[in-house]
C-alpha positions in Angstrom: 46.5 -54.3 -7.1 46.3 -50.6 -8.8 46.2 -47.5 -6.3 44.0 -44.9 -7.7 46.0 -41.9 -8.4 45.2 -38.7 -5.6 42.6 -36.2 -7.2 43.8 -32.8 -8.6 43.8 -29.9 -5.8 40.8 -27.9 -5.1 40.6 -24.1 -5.2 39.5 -23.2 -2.0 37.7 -20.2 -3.2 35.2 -21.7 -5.7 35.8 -22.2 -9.7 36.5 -19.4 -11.5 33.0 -18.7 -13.9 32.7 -19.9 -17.2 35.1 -18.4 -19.3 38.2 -19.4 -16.7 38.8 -16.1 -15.1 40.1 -16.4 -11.7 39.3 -12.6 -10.9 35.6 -13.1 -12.4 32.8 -14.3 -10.1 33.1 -15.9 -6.4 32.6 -13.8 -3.4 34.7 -10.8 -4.7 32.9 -10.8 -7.9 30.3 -9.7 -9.8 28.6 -9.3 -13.3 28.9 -5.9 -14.7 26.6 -3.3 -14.3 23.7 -3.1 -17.1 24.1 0.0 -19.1 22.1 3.2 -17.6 19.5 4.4 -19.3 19.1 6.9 -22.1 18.6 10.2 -20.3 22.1 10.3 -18.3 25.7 11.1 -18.8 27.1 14.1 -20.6 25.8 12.2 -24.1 23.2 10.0 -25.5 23.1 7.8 -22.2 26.3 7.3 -21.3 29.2 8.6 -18.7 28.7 9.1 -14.8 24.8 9.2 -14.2 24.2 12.6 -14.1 20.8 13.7 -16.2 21.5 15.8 -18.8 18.7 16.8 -21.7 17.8 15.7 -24.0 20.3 16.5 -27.4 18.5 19.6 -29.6 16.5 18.6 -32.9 18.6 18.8 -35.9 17.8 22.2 -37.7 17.5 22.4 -41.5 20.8 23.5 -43.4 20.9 27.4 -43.0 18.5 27.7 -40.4 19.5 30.0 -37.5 17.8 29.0 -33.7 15.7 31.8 -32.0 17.7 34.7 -30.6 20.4 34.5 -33.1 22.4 37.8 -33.8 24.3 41.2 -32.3 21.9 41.7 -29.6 19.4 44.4 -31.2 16.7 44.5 -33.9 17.4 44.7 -37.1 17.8 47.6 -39.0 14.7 49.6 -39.9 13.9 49.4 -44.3 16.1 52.3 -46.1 13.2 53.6 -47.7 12.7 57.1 -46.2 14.3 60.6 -45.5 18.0 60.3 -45.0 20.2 63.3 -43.6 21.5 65.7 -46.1 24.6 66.0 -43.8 25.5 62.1 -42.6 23.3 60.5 -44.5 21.8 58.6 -41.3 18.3 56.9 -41.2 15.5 57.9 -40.1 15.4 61.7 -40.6 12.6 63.9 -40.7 12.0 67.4 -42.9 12.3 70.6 -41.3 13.4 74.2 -41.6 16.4 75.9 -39.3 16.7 79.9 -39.7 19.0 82.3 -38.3 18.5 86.1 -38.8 21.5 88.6 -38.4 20.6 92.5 -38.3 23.0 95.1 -40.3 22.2 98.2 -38.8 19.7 99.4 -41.6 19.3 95.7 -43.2 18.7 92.8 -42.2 19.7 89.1 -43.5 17.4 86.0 -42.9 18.9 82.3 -43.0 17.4 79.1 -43.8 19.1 75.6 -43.6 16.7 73.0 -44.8 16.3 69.3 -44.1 15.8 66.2 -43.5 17.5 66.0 -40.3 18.9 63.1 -38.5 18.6 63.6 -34.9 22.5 64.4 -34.0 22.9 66.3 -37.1 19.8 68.3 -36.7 19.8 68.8 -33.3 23.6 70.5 -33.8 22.1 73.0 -36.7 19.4 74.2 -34.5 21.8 74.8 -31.3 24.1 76.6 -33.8 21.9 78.8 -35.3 20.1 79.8 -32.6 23.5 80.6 -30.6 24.2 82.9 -33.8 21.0 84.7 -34.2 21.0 85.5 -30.4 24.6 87.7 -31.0 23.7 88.8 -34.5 19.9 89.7 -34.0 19.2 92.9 -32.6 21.3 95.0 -34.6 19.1 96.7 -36.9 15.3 98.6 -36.5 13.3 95.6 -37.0 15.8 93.2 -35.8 14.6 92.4 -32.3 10.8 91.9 -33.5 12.8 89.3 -36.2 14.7 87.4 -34.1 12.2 86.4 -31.3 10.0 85.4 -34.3 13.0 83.3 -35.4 13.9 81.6 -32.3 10.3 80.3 -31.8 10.6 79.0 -35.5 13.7 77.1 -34.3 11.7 76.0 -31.4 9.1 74.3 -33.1 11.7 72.7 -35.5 13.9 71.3 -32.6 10.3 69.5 -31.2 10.2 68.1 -34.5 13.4 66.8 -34.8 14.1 65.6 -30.7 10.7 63.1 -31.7 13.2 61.0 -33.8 15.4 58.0 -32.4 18.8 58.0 -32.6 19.9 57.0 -36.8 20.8 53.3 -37.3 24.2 51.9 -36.9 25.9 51.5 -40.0 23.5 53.8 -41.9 25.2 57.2 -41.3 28.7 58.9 -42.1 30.6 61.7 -40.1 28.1 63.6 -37.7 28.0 67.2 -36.9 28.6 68.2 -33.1 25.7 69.1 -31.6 27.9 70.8 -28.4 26.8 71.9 -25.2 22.6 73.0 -25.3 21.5 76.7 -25.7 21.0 77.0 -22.1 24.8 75.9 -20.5 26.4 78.6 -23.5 27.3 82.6 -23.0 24.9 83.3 -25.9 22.0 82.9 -23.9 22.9 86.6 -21.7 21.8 88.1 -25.0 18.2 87.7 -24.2 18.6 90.6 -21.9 18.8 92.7 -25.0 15.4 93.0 -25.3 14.4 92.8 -21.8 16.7 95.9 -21.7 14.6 97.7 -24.8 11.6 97.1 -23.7 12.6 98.8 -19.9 13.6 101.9 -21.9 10.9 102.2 -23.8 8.3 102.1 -20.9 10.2 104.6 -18.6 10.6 106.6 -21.8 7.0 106.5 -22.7 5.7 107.2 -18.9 7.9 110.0 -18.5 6.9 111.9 -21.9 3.2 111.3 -21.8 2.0 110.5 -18.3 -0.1 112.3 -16.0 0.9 116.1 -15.4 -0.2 118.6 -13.1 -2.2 121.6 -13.9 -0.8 124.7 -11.9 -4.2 126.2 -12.0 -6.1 122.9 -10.2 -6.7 122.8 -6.5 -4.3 120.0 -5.5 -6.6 117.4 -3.1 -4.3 115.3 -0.5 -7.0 113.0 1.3 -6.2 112.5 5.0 -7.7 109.7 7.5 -10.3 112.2 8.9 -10.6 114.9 6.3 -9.5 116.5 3.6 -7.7 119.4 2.4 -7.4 121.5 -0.3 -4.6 123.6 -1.7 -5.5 126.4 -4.2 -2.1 128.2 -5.0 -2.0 131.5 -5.8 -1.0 133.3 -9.1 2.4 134.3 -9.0 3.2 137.8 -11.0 4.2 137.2 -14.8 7.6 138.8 -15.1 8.7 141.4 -17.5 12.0 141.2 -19.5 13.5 143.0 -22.2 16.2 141.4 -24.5 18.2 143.0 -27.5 20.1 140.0 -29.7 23.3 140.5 -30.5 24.2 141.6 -33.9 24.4 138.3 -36.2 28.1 136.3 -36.5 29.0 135.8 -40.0 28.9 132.0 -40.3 31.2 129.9 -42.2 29.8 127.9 -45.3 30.7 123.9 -46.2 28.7 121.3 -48.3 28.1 118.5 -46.3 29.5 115.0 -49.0 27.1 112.8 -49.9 26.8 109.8 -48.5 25.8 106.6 -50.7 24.4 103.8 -48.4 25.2 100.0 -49.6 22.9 97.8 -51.1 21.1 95.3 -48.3 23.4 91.9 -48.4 21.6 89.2 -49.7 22.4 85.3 -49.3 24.4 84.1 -51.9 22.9 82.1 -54.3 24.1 78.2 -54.6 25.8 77.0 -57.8 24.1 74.7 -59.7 27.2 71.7 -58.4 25.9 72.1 -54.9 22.7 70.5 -55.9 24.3 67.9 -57.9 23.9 64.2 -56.9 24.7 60.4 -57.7 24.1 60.0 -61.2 24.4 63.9 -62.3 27.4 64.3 -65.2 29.5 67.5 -64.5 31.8 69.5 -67.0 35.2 72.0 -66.4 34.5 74.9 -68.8 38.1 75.9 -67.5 39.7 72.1 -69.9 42.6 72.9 -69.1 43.4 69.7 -69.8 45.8 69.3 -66.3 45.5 67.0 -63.4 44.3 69.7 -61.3 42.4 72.7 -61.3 42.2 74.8 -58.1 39.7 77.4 -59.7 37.0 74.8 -61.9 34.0 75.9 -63.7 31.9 73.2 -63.1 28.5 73.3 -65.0 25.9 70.2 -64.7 24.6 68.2 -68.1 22.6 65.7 -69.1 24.7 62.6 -69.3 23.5 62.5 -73.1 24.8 65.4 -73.7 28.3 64.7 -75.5 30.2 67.5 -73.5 30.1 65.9 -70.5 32.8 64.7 -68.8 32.3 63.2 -65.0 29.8 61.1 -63.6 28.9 61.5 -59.8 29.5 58.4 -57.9 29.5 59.3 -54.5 28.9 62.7 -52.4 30.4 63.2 -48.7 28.7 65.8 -46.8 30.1 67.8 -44.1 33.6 67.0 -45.4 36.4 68.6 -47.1 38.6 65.3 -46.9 39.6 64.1 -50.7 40.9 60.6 -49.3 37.3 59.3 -48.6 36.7 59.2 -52.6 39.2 55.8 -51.8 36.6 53.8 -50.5 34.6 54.1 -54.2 36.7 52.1 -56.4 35.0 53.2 -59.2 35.9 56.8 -58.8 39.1 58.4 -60.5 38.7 62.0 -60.2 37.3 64.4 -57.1 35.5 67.8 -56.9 35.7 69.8 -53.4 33.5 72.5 -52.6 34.3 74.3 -48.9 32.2 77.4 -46.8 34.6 79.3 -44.8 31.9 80.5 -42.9 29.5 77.4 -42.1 32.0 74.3 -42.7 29.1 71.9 -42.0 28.2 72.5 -45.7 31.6 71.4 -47.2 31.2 68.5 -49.3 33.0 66.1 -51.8 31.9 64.7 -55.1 33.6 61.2 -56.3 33.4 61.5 -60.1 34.0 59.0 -62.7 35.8 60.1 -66.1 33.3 59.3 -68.8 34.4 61.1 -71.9 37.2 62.4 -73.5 
């Protein structure tokens, strides 16, 4: 008789789940998780369950999304006044005018726009500063300087409207400085104030009210009043015999020759020249340098020419900024000792032989 052989030992735990793994299933296991849904995770619906949004909608190739740039609108269209010093935009038109007195002349100064707003309000503060020391100092200076500084006045309101110019429209700036009321030149309105004290104790003194000896003099009193009536006092009686006449010596007084009222000087035709003028040295010399040139502006027809104006710097006397035009090869420099903000440089171009 056959003993049935023992059955195979049970696993005390359970079976393992379908596939055979012993660490799947039972009571210390579990199918996985289903997958979140879309909406969480630090993607498209996937990662630790925290909501996120929703990804952006693709933009087309070139497109920029809204508030894209440097923070400030963009720049205004270049298509009005610039400033004849910086060359800034916007700028508005206006007339600055100093007036200087000469004793028995006087000289009267005009600077004329467009005007940035840094650049003009510096020409108005200077001047204004120099018409208040150099104004009074002829016969008809004081009348011509108050008229000037209220010319100035109305320019300044003109030119204060305007915003500061655009970034990366403008070159070097003048300096406007400290205003008109924190400098020394401001004391010299007393000038006038000081005239016109003169004048009125001068004018009372000469022809105001005078006393007739021969009038009763009337002093009225609370009460009453009384009356003074001087009397007559005796004319006296003098003789006098002059002196027997002094030979006096005899001179010619020299004649004196007055100069000629000073008049502005008048510009050169190169201070008016601009991009695209053609310039010619009368001096051709034919060297590298000339530091006396006759410049004379033609037509750029006109077969003497022989520079072209590429670029013009105002309110400089630097040659090196011709370096950023690399289509100049030659430079013309034209200074003011007195008023440097009207130095300039012209970037020319060699065009003919």
């Amino acid at each position: 008789m056959s003993v049935p052989p023992p059955p195979p030992p049970q696993q005390p735990y359970g079976p393992p789940p379908g596939d055979g793994n012993p660490y799947a299933g039972g009571p210390y296991g579990a199918p996985p998780p289903p997958p979140p849904p879309p909406g969480y995770g630090y993607g498209y619906g996937y990662g630790y369950g925290y909501p996120s949004a929703p990804p952006p909608p693709e933009q087309p190739y070139g497109a920029q999304p809204p508030g894209y740039g440097y923070g400030y609108p963009p720049p205004a269209p270049m298509d009005g006044e610039h400033c004849r010093f910086c060359g800034g935009f916007p700028a508005v038109r206006a007339t600055v005018r100093g007036h200087q007195g000469l004793l028995v002349a006087w000289r009267m100064l005009r600077m004329h726009g467009p005007f940035c707003l840094t650049c003009g309000t510096a020409t108005v503060r200077d001047m204004s500063a120099r018409t208040l020391v150099q104004g009074w100092w002829s016969w008809a200076s004081p009348l011509l300087t108050l008229i000037t500084l209220l010319l100035n006045l109305g320019a300044h309101n003109r030119i204060k409207r305007l915003p500061p110019p655009v970034p990366g429209t403008h070159g070097p700036q003048l300096d406007p400085g400290r205003p008109l009321t924190g400098r020394p030149h401001l004391a010299m309105l007393l000038v006038p104030a000081a005239m016109l004290t003169t004048g009125i104790l001068v004018v009372t003194g000469v022809i105001g009210p005078k006393h007739d000896p021969g009038t009763p003099i009337t002093s009225p009193t609370r009460d009453s009043t009384i009356t003074f009536s001087p009397a007559p006092l005796p004319s006296p009686t003098y003789s006098y015999t002059p002196p027997p006449p002094l030979p006096l010596p005899s001179f010619t007084l020299p004649s004196i020759t007055l100069p000629p009222p000073a008049t502005p000087a008048a510009k050169d035709d190169v201070d008016n020249a601009g991009v695209g003028d053609c310039l010619r040295n009368e001096n051709n010399t034919g060297a590298t340098s000339d530091d006396h040139p006759k410049i004379t502006v033609l037509p750029c027809t006109d077969a003497k020419a022989q520079y072209k104006v590429v670029y013009k710097y105002l309110a400089t006397s630097d040659e090196k900024v011709c370096q950023k035009q690399p289509k100049s090869d030659s430079t013309y420099t034209r200074t003011y000792t007195k008023f440097p903000s009207l130095d300039y440089v012209l970037c020319l171009k060699h065009v003919n032989g």
